[in-house]
C-alpha positions as CSV (number, residue, x, y, z in Angstrom):
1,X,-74.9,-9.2,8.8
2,X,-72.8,-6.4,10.2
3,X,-71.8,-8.2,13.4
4,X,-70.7,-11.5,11.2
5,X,-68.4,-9.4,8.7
6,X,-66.8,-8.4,12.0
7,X,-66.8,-11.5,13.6
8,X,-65.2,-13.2,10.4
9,X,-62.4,-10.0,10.3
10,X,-61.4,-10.6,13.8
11,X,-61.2,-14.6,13.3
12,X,-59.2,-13.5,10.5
13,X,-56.9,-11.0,12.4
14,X,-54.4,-13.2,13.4
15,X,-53.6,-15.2,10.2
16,X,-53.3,-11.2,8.4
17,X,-51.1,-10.3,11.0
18,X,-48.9,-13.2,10.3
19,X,-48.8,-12.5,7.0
20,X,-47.7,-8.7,7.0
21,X,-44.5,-10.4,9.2
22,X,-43.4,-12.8,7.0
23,X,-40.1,-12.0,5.4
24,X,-37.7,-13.3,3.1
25,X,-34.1,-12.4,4.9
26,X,-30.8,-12.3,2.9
27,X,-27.7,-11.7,4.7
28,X,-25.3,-9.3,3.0
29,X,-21.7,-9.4,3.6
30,X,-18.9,-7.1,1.7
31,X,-15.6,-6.9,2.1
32,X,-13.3,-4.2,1.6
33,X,-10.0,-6.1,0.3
34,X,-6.6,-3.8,1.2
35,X,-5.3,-1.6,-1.0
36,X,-2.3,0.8,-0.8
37,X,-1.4,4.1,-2.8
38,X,1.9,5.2,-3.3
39,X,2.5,8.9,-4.1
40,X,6.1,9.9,-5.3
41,X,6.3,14.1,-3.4
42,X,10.3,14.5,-4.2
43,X,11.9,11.8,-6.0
44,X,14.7,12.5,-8.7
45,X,14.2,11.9,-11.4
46,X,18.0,10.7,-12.4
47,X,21.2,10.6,-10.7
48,X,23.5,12.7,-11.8
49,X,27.0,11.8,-11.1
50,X,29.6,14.5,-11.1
51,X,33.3,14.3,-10.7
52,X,33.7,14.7,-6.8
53,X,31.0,12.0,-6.5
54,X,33.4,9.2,-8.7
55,X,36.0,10.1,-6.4
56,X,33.8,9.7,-3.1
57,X,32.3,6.6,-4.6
58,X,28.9,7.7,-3.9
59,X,26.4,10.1,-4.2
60,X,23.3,10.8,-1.5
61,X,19.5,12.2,-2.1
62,X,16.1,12.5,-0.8
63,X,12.7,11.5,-1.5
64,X,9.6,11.6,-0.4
65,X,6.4,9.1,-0.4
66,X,2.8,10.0,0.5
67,X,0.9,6.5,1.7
68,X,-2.8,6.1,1.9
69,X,-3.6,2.6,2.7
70,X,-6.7,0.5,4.3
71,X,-5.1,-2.3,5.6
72,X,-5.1,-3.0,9.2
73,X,-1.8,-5.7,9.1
74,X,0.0,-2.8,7.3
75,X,1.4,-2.8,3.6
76,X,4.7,-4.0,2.0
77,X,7.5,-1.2,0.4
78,X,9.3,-3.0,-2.2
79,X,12.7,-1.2,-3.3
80,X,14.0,-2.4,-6.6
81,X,17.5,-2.0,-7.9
82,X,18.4,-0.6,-11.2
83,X,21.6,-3.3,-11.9
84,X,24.7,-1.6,-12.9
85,X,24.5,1.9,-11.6
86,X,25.6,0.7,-7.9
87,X,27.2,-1.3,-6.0
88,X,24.8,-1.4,-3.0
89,X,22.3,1.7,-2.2
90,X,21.9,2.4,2.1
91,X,18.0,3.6,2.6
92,X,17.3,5.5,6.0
93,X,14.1,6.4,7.0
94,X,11.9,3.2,7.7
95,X,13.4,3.1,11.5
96,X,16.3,0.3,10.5
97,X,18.8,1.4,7.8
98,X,17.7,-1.3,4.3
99,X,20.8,-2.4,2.4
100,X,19.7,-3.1,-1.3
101,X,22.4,-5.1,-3.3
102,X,21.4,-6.6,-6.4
103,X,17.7,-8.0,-5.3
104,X,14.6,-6.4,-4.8
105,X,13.9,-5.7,-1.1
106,X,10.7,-5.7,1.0
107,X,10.4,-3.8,4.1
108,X,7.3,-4.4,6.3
109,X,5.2,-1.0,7.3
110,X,2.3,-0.6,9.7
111,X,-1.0,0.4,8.7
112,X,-1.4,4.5,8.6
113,X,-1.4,7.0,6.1
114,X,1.6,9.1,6.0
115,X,4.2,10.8,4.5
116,X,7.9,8.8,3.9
117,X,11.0,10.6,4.0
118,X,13.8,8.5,2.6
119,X,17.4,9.7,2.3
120,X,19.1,7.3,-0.1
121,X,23.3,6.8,-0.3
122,X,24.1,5.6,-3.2
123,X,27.7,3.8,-3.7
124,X,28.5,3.9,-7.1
125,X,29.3,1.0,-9.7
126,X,32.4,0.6,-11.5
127,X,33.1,1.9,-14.4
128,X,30.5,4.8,-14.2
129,X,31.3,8.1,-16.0
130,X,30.7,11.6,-15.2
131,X,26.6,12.3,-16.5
132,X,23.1,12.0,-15.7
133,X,21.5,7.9,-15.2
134,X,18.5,7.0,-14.8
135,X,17.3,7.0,-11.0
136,X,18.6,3.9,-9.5
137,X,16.0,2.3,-7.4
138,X,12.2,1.7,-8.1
139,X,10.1,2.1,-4.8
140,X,6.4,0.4,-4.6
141,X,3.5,-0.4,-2.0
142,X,1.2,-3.4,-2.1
143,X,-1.0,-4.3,0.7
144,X,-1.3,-8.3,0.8
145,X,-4.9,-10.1,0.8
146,X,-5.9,-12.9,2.5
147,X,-8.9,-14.7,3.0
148,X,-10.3,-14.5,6.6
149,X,-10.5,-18.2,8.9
150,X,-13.4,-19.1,9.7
C-alpha cells in the first residue's frame, strides 16, 4: 500500500509542479511626468525709483533663482511684464541678453538643477515719479508634458 501512495505522488509530481509555476503576470508601468520648482534667493521686492534714475532713464538690479527640475528636454522661464512701469526691461544671465517689451517672454533652459543669476536693466516708463513700484517683471518655470510615441 506504501509503494502505491508513492507510485500515485510521483505520477502526480509533474502536474504539482506545474501548478506551483503558474502565475498571473501584470505589467506595471509609471511615469514620472516633469515638474519644475522655482525658488526666488534675491529678488526685490519693489523698484524704487530715485531722482538720478528718472534722469538716466533706468534703473538696474539682481536676482537670483534656485531650479530643481526632472525633465530631461529642459523647462521653460516665463518673464512677465508689469505694463506701465517700463518701457522695455534687458535680462542678462540666460547666455543671450532677453528683451521684454510689453509681452510675456519664454526663454528655453536645459535640464539641471541650478542656481540663476539675473541682472535686470530696467528702462523706465513715462511719466514715472520719484517712489517705490511694485517689482516690474514676474519670473516662472514650467516644465512641458507630453505623451511618449509609441
Amino acid at each position: 500500500m506504501k509503494a502505491a501512495a508513492i507510485a500515485v505522488l510521483l505520477l502526480m509530481l509533474p502536474w504539482l509542479a506545474d501548478a506551483e509555476q503558474s502565475r498571473d503576470r501584470i505589467n506595471v508601468v509609471a511615469r514620472v511626468l516633469p515638474h519644475v520648482s522655482l525658488e526666488a534667493l534675491q529678488e526685490p521686492s519693489a523698484l524704487d525709483v530715485s531722482e538720478n534714475d528718472l534722469e538716466r532713464g533706468f534703473v538696474e538690479a539682481r536676482a537670483r533663482y534656485a531650479v530643481q527640475t526632472n525633465a530631461r528636454d529642459g523647462y521653460t522661464l516665463r518673464f512677465a511684464p508689469r505694463v506701465g512701469l517700463a518701457d522695455r526691461i534687458l535680462i542678462h544671465g540666460l547666455g543671450s541678453p532677453v528683451v521684454l517689451g510689453d509681452l510675456e517672454v519664454d526663454v528655453l533652459q536645459a535640464a539641471a538643477a541650478a542656481v540663476i543669476e539675473l541682472s535686470f536693466r530696467i528702462e523706465l516708463g513715462p511719466g514715472l515719479i520719484v517712489g517705490s513700484y511694485p517689482w516690474p517683471v514676474s519670473v516662472t518655470a514650467s516644465a512641458d508634458w507630453t505623451p511618449a510615441k509609441k
